[in-house]
C-alpha positions as CSV (number, residue, x, y, z in Angstrom):
1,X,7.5,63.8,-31.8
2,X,11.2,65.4,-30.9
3,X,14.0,63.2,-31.1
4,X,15.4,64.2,-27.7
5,X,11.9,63.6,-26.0
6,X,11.1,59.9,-27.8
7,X,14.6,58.8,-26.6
8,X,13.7,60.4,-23.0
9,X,10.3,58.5,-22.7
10,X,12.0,55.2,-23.9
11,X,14.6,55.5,-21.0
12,X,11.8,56.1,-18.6
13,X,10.0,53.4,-19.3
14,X,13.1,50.7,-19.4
15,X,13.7,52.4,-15.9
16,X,10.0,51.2,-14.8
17,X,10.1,47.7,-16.4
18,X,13.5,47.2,-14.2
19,X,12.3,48.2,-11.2
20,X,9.3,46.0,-11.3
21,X,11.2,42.9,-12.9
22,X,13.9,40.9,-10.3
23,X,17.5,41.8,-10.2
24,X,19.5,38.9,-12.0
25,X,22.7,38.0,-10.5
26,X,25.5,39.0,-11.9
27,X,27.4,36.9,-14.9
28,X,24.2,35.5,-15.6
29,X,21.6,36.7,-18.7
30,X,17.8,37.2,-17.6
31,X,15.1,37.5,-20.6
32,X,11.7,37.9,-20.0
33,X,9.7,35.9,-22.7
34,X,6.2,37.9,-23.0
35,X,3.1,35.8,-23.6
36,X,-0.8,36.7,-24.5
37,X,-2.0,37.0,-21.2
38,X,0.3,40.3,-20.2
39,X,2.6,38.1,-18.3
40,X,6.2,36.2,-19.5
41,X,8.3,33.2,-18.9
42,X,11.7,34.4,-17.6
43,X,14.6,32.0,-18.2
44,X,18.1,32.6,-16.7
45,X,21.4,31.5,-18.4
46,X,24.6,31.3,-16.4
47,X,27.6,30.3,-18.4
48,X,31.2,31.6,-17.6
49,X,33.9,29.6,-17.0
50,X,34.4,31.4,-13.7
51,X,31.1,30.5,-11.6
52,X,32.4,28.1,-9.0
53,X,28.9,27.8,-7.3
54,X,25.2,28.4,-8.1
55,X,24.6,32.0,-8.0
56,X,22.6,33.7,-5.5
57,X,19.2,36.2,-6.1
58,X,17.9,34.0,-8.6
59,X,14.6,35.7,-9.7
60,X,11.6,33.5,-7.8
61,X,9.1,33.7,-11.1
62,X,12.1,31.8,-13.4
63,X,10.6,28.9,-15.5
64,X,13.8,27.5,-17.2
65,X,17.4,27.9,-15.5
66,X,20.7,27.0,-17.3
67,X,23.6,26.3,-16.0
68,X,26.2,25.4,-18.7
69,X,30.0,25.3,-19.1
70,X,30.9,26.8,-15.6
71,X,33.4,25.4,-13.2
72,X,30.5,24.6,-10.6
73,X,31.3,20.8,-9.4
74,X,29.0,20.5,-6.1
75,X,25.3,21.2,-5.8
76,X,24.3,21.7,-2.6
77,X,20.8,21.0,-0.4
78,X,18.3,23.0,-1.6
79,X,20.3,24.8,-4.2
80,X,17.0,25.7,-6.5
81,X,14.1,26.2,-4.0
82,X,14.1,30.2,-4.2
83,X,12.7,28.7,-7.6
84,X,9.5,26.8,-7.3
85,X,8.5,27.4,-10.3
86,X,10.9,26.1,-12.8
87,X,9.9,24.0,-14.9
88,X,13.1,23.2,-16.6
89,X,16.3,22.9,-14.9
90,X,19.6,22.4,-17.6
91,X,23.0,21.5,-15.7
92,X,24.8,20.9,-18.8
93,X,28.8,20.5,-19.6
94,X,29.7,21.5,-16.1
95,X,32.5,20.4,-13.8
96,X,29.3,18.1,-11.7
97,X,30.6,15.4,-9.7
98,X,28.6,15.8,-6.1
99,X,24.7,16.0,-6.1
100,X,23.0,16.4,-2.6
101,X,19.8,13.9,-1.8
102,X,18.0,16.7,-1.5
103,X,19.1,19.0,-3.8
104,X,15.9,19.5,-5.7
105,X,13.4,20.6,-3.0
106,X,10.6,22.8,-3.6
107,X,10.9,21.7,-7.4
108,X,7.4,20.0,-7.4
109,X,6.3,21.5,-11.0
110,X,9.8,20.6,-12.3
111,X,9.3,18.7,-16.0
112,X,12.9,18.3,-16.9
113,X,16.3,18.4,-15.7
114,X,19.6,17.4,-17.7
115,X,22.5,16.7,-16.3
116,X,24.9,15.7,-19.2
117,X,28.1,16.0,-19.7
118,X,29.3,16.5,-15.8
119,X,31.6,14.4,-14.1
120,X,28.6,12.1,-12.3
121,X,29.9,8.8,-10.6
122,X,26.9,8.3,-9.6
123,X,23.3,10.0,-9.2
124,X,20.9,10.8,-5.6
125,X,17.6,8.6,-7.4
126,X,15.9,8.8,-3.7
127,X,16.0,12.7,-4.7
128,X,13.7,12.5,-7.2
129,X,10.7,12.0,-5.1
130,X,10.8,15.8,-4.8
131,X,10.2,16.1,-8.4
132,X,7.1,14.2,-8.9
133,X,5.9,15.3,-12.5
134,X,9.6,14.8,-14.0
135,X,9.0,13.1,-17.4
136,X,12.6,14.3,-18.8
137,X,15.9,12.9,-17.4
138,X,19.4,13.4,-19.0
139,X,22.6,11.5,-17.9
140,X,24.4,11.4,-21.0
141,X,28.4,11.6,-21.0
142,X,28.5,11.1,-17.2
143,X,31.0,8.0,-15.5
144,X,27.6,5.9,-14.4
145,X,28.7,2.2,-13.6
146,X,25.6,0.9,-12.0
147,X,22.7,1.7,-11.4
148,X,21.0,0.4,-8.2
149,X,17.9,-1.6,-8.0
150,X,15.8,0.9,-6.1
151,X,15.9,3.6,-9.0
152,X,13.1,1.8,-10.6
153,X,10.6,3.2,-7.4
154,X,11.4,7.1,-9.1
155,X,11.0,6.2,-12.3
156,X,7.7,4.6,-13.7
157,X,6.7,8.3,-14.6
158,X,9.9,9.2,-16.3
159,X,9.0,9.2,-20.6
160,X,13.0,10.2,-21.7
161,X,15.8,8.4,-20.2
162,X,19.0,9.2,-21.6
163,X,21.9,7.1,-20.2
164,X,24.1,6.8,-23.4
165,X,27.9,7.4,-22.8
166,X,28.6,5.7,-19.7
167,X,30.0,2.8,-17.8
168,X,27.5,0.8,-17.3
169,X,27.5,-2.8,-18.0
170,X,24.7,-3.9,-17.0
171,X,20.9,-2.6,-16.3
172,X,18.6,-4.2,-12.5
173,X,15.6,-6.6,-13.8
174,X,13.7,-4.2,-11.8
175,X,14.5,-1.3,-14.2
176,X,13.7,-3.4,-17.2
177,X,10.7,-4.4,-16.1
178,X,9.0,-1.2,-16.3
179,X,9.2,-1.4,-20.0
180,X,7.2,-3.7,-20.9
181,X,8.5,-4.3,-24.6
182,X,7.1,-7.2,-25.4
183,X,3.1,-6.3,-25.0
184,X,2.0,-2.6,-25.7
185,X,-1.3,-3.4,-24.0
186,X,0.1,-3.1,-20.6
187,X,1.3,0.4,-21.3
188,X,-0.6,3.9,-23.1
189,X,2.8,6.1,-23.1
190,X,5.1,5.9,-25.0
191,X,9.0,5.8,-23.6
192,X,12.3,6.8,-24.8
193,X,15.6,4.9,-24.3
194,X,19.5,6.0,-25.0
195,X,21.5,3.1,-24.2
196,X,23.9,3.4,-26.7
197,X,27.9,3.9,-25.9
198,X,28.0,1.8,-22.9
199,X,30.5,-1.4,-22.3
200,X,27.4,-4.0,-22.6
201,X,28.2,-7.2,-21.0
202,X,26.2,-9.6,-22.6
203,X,25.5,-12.4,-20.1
204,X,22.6,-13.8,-18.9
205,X,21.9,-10.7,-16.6
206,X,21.2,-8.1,-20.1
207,X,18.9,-11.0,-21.6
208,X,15.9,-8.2,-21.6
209,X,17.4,-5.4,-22.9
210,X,18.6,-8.0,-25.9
211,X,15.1,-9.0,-26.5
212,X,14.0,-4.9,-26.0
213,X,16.5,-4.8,-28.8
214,X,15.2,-7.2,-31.1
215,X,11.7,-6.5,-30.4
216,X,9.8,-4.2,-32.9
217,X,9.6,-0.5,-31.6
218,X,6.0,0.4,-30.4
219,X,5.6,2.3,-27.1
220,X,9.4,1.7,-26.6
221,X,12.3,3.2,-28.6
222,X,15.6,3.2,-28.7
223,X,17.8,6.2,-29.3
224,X,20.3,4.2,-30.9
225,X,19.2,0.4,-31.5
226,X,22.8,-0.4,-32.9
227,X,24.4,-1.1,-29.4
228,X,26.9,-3.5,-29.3
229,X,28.6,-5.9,-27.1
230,X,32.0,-5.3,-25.2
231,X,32.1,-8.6,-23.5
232,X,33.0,-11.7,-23.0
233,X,35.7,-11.6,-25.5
234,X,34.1,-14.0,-27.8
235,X,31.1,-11.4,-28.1
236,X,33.2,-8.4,-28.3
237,X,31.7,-6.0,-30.8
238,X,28.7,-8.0,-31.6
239,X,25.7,-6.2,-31.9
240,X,22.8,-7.3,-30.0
241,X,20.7,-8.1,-32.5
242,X,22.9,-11.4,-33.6
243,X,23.4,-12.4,-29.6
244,X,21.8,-15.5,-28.9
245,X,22.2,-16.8,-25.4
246,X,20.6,-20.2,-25.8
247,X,21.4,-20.9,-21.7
248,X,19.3,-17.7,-20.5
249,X,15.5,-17.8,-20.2
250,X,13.5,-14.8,-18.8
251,X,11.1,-17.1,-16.2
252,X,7.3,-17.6,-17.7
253,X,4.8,-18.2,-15.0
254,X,1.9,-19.7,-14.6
255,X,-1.1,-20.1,-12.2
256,X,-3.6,-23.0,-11.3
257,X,-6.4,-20.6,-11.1
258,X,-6.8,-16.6,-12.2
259,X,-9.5,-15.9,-10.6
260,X,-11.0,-17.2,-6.7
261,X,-14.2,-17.0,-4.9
262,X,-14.2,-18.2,-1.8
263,X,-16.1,-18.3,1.7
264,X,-15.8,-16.2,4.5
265,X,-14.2,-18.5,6.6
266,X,-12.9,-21.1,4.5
267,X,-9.1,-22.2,3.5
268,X,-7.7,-21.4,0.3
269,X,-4.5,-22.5,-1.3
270,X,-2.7,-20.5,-3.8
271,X,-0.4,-22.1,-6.3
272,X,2.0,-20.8,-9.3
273,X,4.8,-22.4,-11.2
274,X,8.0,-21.2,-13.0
275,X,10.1,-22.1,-15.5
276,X,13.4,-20.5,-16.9
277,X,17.4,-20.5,-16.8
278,X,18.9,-19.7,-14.1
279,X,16.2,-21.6,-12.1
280,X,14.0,-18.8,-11.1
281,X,13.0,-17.7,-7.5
282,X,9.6,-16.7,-6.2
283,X,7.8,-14.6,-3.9
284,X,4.0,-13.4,-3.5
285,X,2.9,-9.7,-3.2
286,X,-0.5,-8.4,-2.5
287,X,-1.2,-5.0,-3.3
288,X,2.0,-3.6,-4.2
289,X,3.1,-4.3,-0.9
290,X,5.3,-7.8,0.0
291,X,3.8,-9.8,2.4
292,X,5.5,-12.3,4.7
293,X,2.9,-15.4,3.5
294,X,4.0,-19.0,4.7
295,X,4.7,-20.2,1.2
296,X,6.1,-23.5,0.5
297,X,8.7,-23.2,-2.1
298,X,9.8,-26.6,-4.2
299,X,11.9,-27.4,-7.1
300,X,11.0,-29.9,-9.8
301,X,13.4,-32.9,-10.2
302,X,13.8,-31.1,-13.7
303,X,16.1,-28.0,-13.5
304,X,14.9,-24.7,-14.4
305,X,11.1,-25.5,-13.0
306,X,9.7,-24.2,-9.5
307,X,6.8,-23.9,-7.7
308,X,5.6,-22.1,-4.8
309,X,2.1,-22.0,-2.9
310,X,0.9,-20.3,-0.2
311,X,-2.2,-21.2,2.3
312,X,-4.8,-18.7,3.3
313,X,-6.8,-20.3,6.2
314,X,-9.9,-18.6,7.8
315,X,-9.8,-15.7,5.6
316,X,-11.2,-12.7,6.2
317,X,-12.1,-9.2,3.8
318,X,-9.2,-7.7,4.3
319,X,-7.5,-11.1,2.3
320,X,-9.7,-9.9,-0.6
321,X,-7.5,-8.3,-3.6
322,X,-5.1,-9.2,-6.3
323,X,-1.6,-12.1,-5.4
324,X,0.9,-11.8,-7.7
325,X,3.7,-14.8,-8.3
326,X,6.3,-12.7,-8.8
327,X,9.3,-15.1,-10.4
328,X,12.8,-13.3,-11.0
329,X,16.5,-14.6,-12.3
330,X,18.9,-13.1,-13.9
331,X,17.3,-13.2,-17.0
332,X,14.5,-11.1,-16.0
333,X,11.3,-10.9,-13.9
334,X,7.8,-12.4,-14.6
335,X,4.7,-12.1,-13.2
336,X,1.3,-14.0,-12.7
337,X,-2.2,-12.7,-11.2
338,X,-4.8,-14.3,-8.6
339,X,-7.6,-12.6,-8.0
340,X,-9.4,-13.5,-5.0
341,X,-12.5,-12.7,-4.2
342,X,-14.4,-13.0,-0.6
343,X,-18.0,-13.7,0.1
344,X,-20.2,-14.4,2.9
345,X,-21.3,-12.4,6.1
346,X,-19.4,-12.9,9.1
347,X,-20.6,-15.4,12.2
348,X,-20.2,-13.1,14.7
349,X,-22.5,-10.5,13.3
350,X,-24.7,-13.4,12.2
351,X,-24.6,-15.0,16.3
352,X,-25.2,-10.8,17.4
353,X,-28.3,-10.9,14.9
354,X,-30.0,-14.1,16.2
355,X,-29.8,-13.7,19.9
356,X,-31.3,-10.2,19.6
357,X,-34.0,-11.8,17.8
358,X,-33.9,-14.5,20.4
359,X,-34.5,-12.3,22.9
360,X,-37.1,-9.7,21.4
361,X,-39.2,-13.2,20.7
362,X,-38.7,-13.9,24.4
363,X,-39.5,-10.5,25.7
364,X,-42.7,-10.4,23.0
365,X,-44.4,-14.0,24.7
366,X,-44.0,-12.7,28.2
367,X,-45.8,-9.5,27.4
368,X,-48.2,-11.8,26.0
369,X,-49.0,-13.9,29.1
370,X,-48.7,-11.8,31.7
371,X,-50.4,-8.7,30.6
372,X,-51.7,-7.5,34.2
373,X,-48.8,-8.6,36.4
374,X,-46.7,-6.1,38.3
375,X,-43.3,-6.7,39.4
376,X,-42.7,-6.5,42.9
377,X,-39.6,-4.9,45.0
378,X,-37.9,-7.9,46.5
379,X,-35.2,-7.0,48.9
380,X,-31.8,-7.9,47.6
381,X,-29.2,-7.0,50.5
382,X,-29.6,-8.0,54.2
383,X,-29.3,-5.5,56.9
384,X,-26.4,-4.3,58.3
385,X,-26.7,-6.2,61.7
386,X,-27.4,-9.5,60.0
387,X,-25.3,-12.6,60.4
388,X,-27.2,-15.2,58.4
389,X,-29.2,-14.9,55.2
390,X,-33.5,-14.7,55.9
391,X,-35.0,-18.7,56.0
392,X,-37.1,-19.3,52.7
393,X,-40.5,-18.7,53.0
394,X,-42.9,-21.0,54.5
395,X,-45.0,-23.1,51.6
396,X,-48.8,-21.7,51.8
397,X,-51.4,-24.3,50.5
398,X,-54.7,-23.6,48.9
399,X,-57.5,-25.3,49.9
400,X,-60.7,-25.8,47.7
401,X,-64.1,-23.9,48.9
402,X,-65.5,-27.1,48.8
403,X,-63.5,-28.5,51.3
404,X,-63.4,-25.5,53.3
405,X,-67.1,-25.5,53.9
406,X,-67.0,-29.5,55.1
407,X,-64.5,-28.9,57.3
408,X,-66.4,-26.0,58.8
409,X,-69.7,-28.3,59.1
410,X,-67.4,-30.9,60.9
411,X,-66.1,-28.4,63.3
412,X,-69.8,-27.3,63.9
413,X,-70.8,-31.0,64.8
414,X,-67.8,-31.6,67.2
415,X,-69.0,-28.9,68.8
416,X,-72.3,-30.1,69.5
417,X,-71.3,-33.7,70.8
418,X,-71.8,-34.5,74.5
419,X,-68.3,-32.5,76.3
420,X,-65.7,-35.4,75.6
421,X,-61.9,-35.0,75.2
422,X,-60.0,-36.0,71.8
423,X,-55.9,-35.8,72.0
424,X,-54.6,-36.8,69.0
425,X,-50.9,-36.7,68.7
426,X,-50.2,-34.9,65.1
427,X,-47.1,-36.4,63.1
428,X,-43.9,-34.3,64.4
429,X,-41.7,-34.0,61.3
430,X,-38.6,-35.0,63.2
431,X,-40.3,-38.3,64.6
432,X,-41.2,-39.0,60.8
433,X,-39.5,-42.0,60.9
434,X,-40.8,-43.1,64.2
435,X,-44.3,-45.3,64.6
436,X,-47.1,-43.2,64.9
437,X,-48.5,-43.0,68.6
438,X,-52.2,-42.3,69.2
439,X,-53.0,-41.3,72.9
440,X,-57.1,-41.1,73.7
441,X,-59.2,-40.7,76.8
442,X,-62.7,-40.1,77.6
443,X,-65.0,-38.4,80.0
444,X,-68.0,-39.0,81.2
């Protein structure tokens, strides 16, 4: 083939590949990574010192954007959503000091996003519930001091945590309670930790992540397991595993009972106990959820012990399901199980069942004695024009044929007597309490 024609078939056919791919914003680097199936993975790379803010045009079919060593220091709402389907989001060695709540939206497939090396005071966790398959997050070399109790909610799913090279003193029980270190059985993944580089104040508050420390590495492991103390002074540059606080103790709880069957109906009393240093306090949570159970809460004349039970009376179904003692200081948290378990069938549908029974029986024995008997229409409401209610009707006796037929003969031989007058005066029933009077006369 001619030179001059291969070089003019070439051109045409990077012209057609440009015009079907997405424009890629200027001082920013698109490559198309091809794959098996005739499509690619297109990553974007942005990194010059003079983007202020996140470039706009991104190409909508992106998989991986990075963002690294620009002057960029806010992200805005909704910065990446002309992306949905990144699925790795690098914010690297940036000038990063403001991130929006909701500055990941429409990220749902997102797997990773690193933010290290910004100017991060402190981090949006509420965002993450818009990145629901993150497994990957980065906060290395950022000026963290705390990190709030409620981050724990967004991330039980997270496998990598890096928060090495920070300011943090301290980490919430809650956080440290979603590693449990000290049996595997309780966990199938495996998570990754970097602690290291932070001013550890070793009081009783870090007791856990001294025993994550010491513990053997199984599903949990440290980036750096030599971390070290910064205070108090006496413990200043101690590493954590020679840091023996004999006053702290996470709490250990126990229950009277594991597992409770009880009636429908019936009362049921729930009881735990805790011991540990600071004396620990308690609570009860059904179903992941706290309830606001009456609970009667006591300390032991010992210090460090308490106790707690709560009284389920008349229970139902819907009190069916697993309690747990939940018992917390700052040490740590513990937790104990109740399963209770409802049987029984309810009264009501019981009392329903038996009077329909009741009354099929009934309705059964009356078909059964009167088989020929028809109903007949009995008048209900009184005319129009009537005052007073109808009087009851009039008693009708029946007399025996028997006696019919003697009084007919009787009546036959009065009749035949000579012509003579009888008056008998009948009993009136409103002289009933009179003397009977008998008048009589006779003609001959």
């Amino acid at each position: 083939m001619h030179p001059l024609l291969y070089g003019d078939l070439t051109l045409c056919l990077a012209l057609v590949v440009c015009a079907q791919s997405p424009s890629c914003p200027s001082l920013c680097t698109c490559v198309l990574h091809g794959r098996s199936n005739a499509k690619g993975l297109r990553t974007v790379l942005c990194k010059n010192p003079a983007l202020t803010a996140i470039p706009v045009g991104l190409p909508s079919d992106a998989v991986k954007f990075r963002l690294e060593r620009t002057s960029v220091s806010r992200i805005f709402r909704g910065a990446f959503s002309a992306m949905p389907e990144l699925l790795y989001l690098w914010l690297t060695y940036n000038s990063i000091n403001v991130l929006h709540p909701r500055s990941f939206t429409n990220l749902s497939f997102l797997h990773e996003l690193r933010l290290d090396g910004n100017l991060l005071s402190s981090f949006p966790w509420e965002g993450l519930r818009d990145v629901p398959r993150l497994r990957t997050l980065g906060l290395h070399n950022n000026r963290l001091a705390r990190i709030p109790p409620l981050a724990a909610r967004y991330l039980a799913n997270v496998t990598y945590l890096d928060l090495s090279s920070n300011r943090l003193s301290t980490l919430p029980n809650d956080l440290t309670a979603l590693w449990p270190f000290s049996d595997s059985t309780q966990t199938q993944r495996s998570v990754v930790l970097g602690l290291q580089d932070n001013p550890w104040v070793c009081e009783c508050r870090l007791s856990t992540l001294l025993d994550i420390s010491k513990a053997p590495e199984n599903s949990l492991v440290l980036l750096d397991r030599f971390l070290n103390c910064s205070e108090p002074p006496d413990l200043a540059g101690v590493p954590f595993q020679s840091v023996e606080l004999t006053r702290c103790r996470r709490p250990y709880v126990v229950t009277s009972a594991t597992k409770i069957t009880a009636l429908l109906g019936s009362n049921v009393l729930l009881r735990c106990e805790a011991t540990g240093h600071p004396t620990p306090t308690l609570m009860w949570i059904k179903s992941a959820i706290p309830n606001l159970y009456k609970q009667d809460v006591q300390e032991s004349p010992r210090v460090g012990i308490r106790w707690s039970a709560v009284s389920l009376n008349g229970i139902s179904y819907s009190d069916a399901g697993e309690y747990r003692c939940r018992a917390q200081n700052m040490a740590g948290i513990s937790e104990a199980i109740v399963s209770l378990n409802v049987v029984g069938v309810m009264a009501e549908y019981a009392d329903s069942k038996n009077s329909d029974q009741q009354q099929t029986a009934a309705k059964s024995t009356n078909i059964k004695r009167k088989p020929n008997q028809k109903l007949k229409a009995v008048p209900s409401l009184l005319a129009r024009n009537m005052t007073r209610p109808l009087s009851p009707p009039k008693r009708v006796m029946k007399i025996p044929k028997a006696s019919r037929d003697k009084m007919k003969r009787d009546r036959t031989a009065v009749q035949n007597l000579p012509q003579r007058h009888f008056l008998i005066a009948s009993e009136n029933p409103l002289q009933r309490r009179q003397k009977p009077h008998v008048s009589m006369s006779i003609h001959t």
